[in-house]
N, C-alpha and C positions, 0 to 999 in steps of 0.2 A: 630282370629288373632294369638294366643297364638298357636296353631296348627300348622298353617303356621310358626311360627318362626320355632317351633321345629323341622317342615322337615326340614326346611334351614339350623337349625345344624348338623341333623341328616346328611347329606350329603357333608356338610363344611370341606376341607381339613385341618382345623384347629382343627376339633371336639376334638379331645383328647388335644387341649392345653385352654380347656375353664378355667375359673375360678368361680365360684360361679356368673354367668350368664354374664360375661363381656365376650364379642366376642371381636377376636381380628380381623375379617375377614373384606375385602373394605366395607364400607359401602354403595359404590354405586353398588358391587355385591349383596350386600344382598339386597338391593332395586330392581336390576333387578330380582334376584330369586321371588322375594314374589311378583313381577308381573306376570313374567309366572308362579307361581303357580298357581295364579289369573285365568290371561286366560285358564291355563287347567283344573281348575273349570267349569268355563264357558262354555268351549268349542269352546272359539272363534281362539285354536292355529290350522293351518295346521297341 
C-alpha cells in the first residue's frame, strides 16, 4: 500500500507543496488513483 501511495504523490499536482506526509490533494482523487493503480496491477483496465 505504501508504494501505491508514493506513485500517487509521485504524480500529484500538488507534489512539491507536501509537508512531512500531509497531502493536501481530493481525497476522493486519491481514492480513485489508488484504484486504478489497483486495476492496472491487476490487469483488469482496457
Amino acid at each position: 500500500m505504501q508504494a501505491v501511495d508514493q506513485m500517487i504523490c509521485e504524480v500529484c499536482m500538488f507534489n512539491e507543496h507536501c509537508y512531512m506526509g500531509m497531502c493536501i490533494a481530493n481525497k476522493e482523487w486519491q481514492e480513485e488513483m489508488r484504484k486504478t493503480l489497483f486495476e492496472v496491477a491487476r490487469g483488469t483496465v482496457k
